[in-house]
N, C-alpha and C positions, 0 to 999 in steps of 0.2 A: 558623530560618534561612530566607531570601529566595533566591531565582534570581537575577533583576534585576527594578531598576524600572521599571514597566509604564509608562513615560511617555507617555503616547498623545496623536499630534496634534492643536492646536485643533479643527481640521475635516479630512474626508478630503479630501483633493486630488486632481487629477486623476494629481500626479507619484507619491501613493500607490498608485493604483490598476496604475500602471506595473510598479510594483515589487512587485504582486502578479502584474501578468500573466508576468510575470520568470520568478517563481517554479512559475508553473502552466507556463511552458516548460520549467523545471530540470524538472521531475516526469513532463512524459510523456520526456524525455532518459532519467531514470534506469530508470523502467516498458520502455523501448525495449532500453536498453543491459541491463537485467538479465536480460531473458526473450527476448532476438531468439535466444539458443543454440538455442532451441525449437525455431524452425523449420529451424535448421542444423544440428541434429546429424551428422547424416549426411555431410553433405562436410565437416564441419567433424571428425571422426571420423577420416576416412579420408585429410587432409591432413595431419595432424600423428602419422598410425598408430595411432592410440589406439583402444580399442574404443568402441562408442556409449556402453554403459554408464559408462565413466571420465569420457567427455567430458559425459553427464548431469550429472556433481558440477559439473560447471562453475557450474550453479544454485544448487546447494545449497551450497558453499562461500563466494558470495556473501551468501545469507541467514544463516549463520553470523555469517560478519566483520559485519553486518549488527546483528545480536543484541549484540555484543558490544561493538562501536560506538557503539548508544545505550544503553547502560548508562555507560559510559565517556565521551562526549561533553563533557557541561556538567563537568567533571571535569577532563579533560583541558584543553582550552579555559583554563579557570578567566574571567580578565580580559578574554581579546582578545577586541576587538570584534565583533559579531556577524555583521558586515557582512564582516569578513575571513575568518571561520571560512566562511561561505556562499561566496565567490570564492574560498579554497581549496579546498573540497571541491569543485566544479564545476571545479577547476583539476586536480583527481586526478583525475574521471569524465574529463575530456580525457586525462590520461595514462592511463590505464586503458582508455579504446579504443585509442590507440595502439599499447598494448601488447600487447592481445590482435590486433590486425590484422596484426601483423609476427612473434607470437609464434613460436619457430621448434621450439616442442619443446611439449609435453603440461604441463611445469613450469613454463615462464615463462605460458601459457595461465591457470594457476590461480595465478599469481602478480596477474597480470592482473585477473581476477573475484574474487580476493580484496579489492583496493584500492578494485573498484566497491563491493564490501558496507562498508567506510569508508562510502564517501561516501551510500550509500542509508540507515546509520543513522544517519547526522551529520544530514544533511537533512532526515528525517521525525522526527528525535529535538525539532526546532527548529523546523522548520517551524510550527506552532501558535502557540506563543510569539511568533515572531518577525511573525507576522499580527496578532496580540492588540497589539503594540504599532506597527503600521503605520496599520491603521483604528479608529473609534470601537466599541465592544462590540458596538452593534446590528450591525453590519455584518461583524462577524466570522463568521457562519454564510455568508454570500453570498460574502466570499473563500476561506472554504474549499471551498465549492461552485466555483468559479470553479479553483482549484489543484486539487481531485479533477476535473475537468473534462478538464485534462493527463494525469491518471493512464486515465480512462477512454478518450480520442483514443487512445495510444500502445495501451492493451489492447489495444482494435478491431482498429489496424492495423499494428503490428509485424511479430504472426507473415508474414501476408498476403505483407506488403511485402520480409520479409526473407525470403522465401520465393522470392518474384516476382525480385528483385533479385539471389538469392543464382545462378538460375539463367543470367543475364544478366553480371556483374562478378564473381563468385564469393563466397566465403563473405570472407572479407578485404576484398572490395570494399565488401559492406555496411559492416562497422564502420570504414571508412574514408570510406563517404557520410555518419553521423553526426557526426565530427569537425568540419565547419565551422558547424553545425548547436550543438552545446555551444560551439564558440570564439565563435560569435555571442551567445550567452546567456551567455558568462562578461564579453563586455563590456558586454552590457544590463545585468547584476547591478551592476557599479561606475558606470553611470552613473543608473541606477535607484534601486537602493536605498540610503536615508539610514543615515547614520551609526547604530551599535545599539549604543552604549557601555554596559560593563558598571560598576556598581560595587561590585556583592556576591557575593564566589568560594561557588560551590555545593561539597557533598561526598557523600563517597560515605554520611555520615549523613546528607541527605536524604531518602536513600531509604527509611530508616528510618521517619523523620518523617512519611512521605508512607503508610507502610503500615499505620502504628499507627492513620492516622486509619479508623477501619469503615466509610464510604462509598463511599472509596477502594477498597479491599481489595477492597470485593464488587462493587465497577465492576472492577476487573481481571478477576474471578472469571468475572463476566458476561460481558468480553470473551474469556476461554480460549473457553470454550463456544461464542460466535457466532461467532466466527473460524475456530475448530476444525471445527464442524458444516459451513460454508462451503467449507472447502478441503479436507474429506473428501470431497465431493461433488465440488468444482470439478475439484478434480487428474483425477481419474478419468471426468469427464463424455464422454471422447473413445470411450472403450470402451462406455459406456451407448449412446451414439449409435450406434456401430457394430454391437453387438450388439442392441439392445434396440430402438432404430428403426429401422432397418438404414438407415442414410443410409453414400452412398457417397461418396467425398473431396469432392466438388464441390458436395452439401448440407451435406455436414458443417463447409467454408469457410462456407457462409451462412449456417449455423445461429449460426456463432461467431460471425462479423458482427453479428446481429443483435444475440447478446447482449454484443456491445462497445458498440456503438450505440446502445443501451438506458441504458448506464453512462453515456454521456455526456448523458443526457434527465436520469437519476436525479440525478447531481450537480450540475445546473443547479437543477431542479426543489426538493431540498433544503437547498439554502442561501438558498433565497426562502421555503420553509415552516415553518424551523426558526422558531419564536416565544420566547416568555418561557418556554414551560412546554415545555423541553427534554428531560423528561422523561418526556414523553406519550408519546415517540418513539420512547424506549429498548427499546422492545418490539418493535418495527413490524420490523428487520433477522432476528432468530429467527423472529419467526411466521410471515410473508412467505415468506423465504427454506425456511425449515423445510418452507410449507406448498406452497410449488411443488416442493421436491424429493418428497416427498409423492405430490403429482399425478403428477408422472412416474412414479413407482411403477407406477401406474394408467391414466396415459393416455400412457407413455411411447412406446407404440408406434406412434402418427397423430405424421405428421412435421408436421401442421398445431397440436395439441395442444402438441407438444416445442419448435416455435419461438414459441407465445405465453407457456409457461410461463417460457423462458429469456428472453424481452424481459423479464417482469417478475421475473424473478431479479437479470438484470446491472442494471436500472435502481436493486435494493434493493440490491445489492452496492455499488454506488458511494456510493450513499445513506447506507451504513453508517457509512463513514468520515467522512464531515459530522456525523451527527447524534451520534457516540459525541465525537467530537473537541470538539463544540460543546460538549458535556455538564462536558468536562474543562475549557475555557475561560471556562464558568460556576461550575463546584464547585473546581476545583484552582487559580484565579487567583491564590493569591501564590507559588505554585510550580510555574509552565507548564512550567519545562523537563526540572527533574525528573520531573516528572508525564509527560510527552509523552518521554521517556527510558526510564524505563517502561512506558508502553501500546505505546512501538513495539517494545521488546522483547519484552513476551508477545503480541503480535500477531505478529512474525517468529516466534515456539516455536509458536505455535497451528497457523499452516501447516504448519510444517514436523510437528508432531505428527498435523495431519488427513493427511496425507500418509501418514505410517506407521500410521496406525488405518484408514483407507480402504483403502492395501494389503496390510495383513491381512486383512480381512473379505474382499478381494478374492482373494485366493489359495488362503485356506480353505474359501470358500463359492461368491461366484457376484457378480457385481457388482451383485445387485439387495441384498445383502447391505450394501454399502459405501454403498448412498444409504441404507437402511434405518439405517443408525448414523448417517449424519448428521441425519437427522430425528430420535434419541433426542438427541443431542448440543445441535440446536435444543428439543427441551422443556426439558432442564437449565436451559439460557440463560433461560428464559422462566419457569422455575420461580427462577430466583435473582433475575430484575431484576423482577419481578412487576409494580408500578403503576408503577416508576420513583422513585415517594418514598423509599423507602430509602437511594437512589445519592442523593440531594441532599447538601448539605454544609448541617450545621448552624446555627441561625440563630448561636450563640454564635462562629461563625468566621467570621462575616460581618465 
């Protein structure tokens, strides 16, 4: 069983390239909208009565609906074109800021954040796919570098901005300044992007299909691990800093800076490096990332040490997602959206999993405990994806 036909244009076009940058605005939109609570918790807490802890799930409830969404996507969906299914989901992330700006209770709030984790897993669940068949192959690493590009800008500067802004217009005001912001990108999407006609309905036996294959399987495998390692580390990085550098709010903003800023060098940088042997590559996110959480172990205490390690963490985090995505756009080609349905869902379990293994180690131990698991976490990855030849797809399914 097929996804769709990968019909790819004669040549790329300039009106392709459009419709990629489309998509790299949809991406820092949703990176914005999903983690701007970040920096609001607190008036956003205290507006609606809720404790900060409740108003936390705000996040987590999004990455759920998230998980389950691209599971359910090419599924649900089935026929409609693909070009519809993207203008509606960017047509919910606009009802879904609305809703959370005018929310007037704690329920409609996660009713709100529920509908953005729709549209965050409809979107990355597709996203791949729907690249693979905009530009010509060679160029498929360069717009996903170009679309993680958006994810790394909004990382950068979300928290910052909604921070700055939330003090200025209030917590309401922010997601009421993104509103015209996604209305403008839901009308660059239909005049952007071409027709994505489907003509073969995926199922939920896909999935199947896709796990029986062993390359597949141990590329998931590989991703629990890097993603896992990454976001037991990441979630927690603000207490490392406070504790273990001792940087006070105002390095601790620059420190984050940098490593957002980093992200957007990283996913520039990796969509112009990714070549034929995409699988050189597969290593580079664990070891890197592994080996800079590592060094802060060690030199986590020199606030000079702690901002070079994290440029070159956020530039490999960004990196991540290019070079893992490229991997699936070469080995899982006649079934991107299942495949990319998949990887976006054990990538949203892996967070959310480093999440609860980082704050175990953190409560029971001490938080040099919590980078200390993301570095074992990083050798698993690195012990399962070894040369990279493994994860290939077979010559016999070429």
């Amino acid at each position: 069983m097929t996804d769709i036909p990968l019909e790819q244009p004669d040549e790329t076009t300039q009106g392709a390239w459009a419709a990629v940058w489309s998509m790299s605005l949809c991406v820092a939109m949703l990176i914005a909208s999903e983690f701007m609570p970040v920096s609001l918790l607190t008036p956003m807490a205290e507006g609606l009565g809720a404790t900060t802890g409740q108003t936390g799930q705000a996040i987590s409830i999004s990455g759920l609906f998230a998980v389950a969404t691209s599971l359910a996507i090419t599924t649900v969906a089935g026929r409609i074109n693909r070009k519809t299914v993207l203008v509606v989901l960017t047509g919910l992330m606009l009802i879904s800021l609305v809703v959370v700006a005018m929310a007037p209770s704690f329920a409609v709030l996660m009713a709100g954040r529920a509908l953005l984790g729709v549209c965050v897993g409809g979107f990355w669940s597709l996203a791949t796919s729907i690249l693979m068949r905009l530009v010509p192959e060679r160029d498929v690493p360069r717009a996903l570098g170009l679309m993680y590009g958006g994810q790394a800008i909004a990382a950068a500067f979300a928290a910052p901005l909604g921070s700055y802004l939330g003090d200025i217009v209030g917590w309401r005001g922010v997601f009421w300044a993104l509103t015209p912001v996604v209305a403008l990108n839901l009308v660059w999407h239909l005049v952007a992007l071409p027709s994505l006609p489907v003509t073969t309905r995926a199922s939920f036996a896909t999935f199947g299909t896709l796990l029986g294959r062993r390359h597949f399987r141990r590329g998931l495998i590989a991703i629990t691990f890097t993603w896992g390692s990454a976001f037991t580390m990441f979630t927690y990085l603000r207490p490392f800093l406070e504790q273990v550098t001792g940087v006070g709010v105002d390095l601790l903003s620059l420190l984050l800076l940098v490593l957002g800023a980093a992200g957007f060098v990283g996913s520039s940088l990796s969509g112009r490096m990714v070549g034929g042997r995409v699988e050189r590559m597969l290593c580079l996110p664990a070891l890197v990332m592994g080996g800079c959480t590592a060094a802060l172990l060690i030199a986590g205490g020199s606030v000079i040490a702690a901002g070079l390690l994290l440029a070159i963490w956020g530039a490999m985090n960004t990196a991540m997602s290019v070079i893992w995505m490229s991997w699936m756009s070469r080995n899982v080609d006649d079934l991107p959206e299942a495949a990319g349905g998949l990887m976006v869902a054990v990538i949203q379990a892996s967070i959310l999993l480093g999440g609860v293994i980082g704050g175990f180690l953190l409560d029971l131990w001490a938080i040099e405990a919590t980078f200390a698991g993301s570095v074992v976490l990083a050798l698993v990855a690195l012990a399962i994806t070894g040369t990279g030849r493994n994860l290939l797809k077979p010559k016999t399914e070429s």
